[in-house]
C-alpha positions as CSV (number, residue, x, y, z in Angstrom):
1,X,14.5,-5.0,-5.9
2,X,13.9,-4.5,-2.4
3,X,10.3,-3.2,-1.5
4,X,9.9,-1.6,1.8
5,X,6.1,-0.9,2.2
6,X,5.3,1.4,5.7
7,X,9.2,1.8,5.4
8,X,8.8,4.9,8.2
9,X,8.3,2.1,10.6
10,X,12.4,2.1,10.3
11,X,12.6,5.3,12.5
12,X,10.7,4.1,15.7
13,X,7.8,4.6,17.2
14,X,6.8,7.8,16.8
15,X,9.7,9.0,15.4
16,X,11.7,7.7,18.4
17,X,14.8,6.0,17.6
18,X,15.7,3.1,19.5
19,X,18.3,0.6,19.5
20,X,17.0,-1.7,17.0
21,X,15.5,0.5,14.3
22,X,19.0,2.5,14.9
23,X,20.8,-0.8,14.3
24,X,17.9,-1.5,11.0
25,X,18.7,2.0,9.6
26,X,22.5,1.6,9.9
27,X,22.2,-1.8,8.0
28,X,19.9,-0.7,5.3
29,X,22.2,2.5,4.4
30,X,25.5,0.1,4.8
31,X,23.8,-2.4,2.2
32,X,22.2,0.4,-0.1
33,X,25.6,1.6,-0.5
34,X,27.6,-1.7,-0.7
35,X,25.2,-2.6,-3.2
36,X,24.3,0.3,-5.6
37,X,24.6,-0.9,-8.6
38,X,23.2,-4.4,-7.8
39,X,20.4,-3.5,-5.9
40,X,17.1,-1.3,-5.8
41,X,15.6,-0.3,-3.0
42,X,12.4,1.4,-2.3
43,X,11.0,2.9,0.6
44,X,7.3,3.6,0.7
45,X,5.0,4.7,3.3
46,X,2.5,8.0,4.0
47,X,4.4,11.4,2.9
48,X,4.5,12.8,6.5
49,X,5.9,9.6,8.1
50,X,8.5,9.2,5.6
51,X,9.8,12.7,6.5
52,X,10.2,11.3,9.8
53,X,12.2,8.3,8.7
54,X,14.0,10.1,6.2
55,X,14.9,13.0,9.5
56,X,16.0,10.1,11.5
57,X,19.5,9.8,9.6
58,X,21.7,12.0,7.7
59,X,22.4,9.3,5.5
60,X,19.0,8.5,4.0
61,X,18.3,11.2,2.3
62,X,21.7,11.6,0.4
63,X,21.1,7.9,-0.4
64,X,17.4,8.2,-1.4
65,X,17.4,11.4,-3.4
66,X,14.2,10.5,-5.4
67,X,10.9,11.0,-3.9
68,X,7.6,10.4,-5.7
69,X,4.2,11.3,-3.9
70,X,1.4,8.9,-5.3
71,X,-1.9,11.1,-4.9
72,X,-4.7,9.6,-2.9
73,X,-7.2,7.8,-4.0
74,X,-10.5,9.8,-4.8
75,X,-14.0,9.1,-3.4
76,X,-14.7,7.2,-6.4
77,X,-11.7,4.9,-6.7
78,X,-12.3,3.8,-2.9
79,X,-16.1,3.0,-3.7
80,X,-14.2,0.7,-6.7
81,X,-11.7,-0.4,-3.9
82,X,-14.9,-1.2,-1.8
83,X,-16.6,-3.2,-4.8
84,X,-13.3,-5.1,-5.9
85,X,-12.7,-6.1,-1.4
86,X,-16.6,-7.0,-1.3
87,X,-16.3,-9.2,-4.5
88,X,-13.5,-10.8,-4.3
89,X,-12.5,-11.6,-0.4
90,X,-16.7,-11.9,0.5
91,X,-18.3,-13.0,-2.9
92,X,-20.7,-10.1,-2.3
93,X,-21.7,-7.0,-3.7
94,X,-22.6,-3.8,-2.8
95,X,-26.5,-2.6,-3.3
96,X,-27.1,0.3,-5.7
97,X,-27.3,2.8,-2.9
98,X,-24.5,2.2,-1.4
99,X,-22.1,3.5,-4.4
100,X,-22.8,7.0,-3.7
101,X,-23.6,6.8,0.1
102,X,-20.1,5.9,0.3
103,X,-19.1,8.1,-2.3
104,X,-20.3,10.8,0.0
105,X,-19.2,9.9,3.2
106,X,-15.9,9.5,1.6
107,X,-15.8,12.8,1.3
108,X,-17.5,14.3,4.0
109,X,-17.3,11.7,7.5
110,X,-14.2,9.7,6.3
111,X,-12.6,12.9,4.5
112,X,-10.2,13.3,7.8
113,X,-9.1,9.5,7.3
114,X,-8.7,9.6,3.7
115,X,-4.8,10.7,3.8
116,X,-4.1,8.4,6.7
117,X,-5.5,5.3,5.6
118,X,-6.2,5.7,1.4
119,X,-7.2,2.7,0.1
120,X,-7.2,0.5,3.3
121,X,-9.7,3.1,4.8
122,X,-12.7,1.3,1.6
123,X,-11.3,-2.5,2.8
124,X,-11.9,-1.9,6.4
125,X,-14.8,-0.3,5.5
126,X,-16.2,-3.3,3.8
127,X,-14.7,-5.3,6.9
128,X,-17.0,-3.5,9.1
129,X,-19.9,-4.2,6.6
130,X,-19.7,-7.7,6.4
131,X,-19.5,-7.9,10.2
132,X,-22.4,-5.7,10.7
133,X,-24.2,-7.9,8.0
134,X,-23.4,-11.7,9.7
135,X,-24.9,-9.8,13.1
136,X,-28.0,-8.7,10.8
137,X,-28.2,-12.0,9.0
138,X,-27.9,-14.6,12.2
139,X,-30.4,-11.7,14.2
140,X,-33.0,-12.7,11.1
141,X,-32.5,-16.2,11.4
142,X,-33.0,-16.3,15.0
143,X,-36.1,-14.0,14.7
144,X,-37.2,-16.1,12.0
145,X,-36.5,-19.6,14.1
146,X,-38.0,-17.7,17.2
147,X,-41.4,-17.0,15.7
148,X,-41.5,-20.2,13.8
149,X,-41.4,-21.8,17.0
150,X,-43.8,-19.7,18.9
151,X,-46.0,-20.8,15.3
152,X,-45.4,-24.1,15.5
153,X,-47.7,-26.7,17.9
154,X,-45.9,-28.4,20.7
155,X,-45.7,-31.1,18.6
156,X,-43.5,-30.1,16.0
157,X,-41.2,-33.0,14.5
158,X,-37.8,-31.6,13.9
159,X,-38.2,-32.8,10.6
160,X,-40.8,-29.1,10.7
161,X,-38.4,-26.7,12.2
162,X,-35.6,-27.6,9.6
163,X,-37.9,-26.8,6.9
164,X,-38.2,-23.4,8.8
165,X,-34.1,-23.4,8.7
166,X,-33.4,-23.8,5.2
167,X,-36.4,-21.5,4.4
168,X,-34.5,-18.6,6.1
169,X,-31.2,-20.2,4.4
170,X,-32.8,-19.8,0.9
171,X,-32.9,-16.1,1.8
172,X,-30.5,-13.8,-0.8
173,X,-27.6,-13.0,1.7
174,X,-24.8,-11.6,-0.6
175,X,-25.8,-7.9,-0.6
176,X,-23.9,-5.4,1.4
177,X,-26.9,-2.4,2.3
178,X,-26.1,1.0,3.4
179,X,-27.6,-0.4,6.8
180,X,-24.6,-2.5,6.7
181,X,-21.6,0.3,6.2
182,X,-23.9,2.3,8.8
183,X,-24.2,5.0,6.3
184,X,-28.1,5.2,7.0
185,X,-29.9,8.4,8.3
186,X,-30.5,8.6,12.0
């Protein structure tokens, strides 16, 4: 089985054919067909690129008869999407109030980007957050250090300001806010 995710990326960019995804078209049909009984191929990728790959060459679509269109994910499978990214690739999770602030915004800010991007739209999503929470988090910590050493006398042993360190350390930092997918109010 031969698995050819973003397959439209075959025809060019944007649609323009040149030399070598000619060439990678011609040798994909030659090998489809020297191979049909011995091989499966499938070519996946969003339903109005694929129209564009499948345009590119009379030969594809004679030799890719079958086409199945996956449905999108819904608002509520990308907030799972968003969990599952946040969870497994962070170790974090999501606050209560995030579930259906995004849940919303999928459907109303990112609804445009839904059909484009599907499930990779909730990981860069969670991306974003986690970047926007590091900036937060080290802000905090250098606020924190910042006033402990406005705090602390002159005379401070360093032994002082690491306690102040670890303190902000000891701090619960695995929470993803709304504040952090910038989902808040203005």
């Amino acid at each position: 089985v031969l698995f050819l995710d973003e397959a439209y990326a075959l025809a060019g960019t944007d649609g323009k054919n040149d030399g070598f995804s000619g060439e990678a078209v011609r040798t994909l049909l030659t090998e489809v067909e020297n191979n049909r009984t011995s091989v499966m191929v499938i070519l996946a990728g969003y339903r109005d690129k694929m129209s564009g790959l499948m345009r590119c060459d009379p030969g594809l679509p004679r030799r890719f008869p079958i086409e199945l269109h996956l449905e999108d994910y819904d608002a509520e499978q990308l907030v799972r999407i968003a969990e599952k990214k946040a969870h497994e690739s962070y170790n974090m999770c999501l606050a209560p109030d995030v579930n259906e602030a995004l849940k919303a915004a999928f459907k109303t800010t990112y609804a445009c980007e839904v059909p484009q991007h599907n499930g990779g739209l909730a990981v860069r999503l969670v991306d974003e957050a986690v970047s926007r929470f590091a900036t937060r988090m080290g802000k905090e910590v250098q606020d924190g250090l910042d006033d402990a050493a406005t705090t602390t006398k002159t005379s401070s042993t360093s032994a002082e300001i690491d306690t102040v360190g670890d303190e902000a350390k000891a701090a619960p930092v695995s929470v993803l806010t709304v504040r952090d997918f910038d989902l808040e109010d203005p």
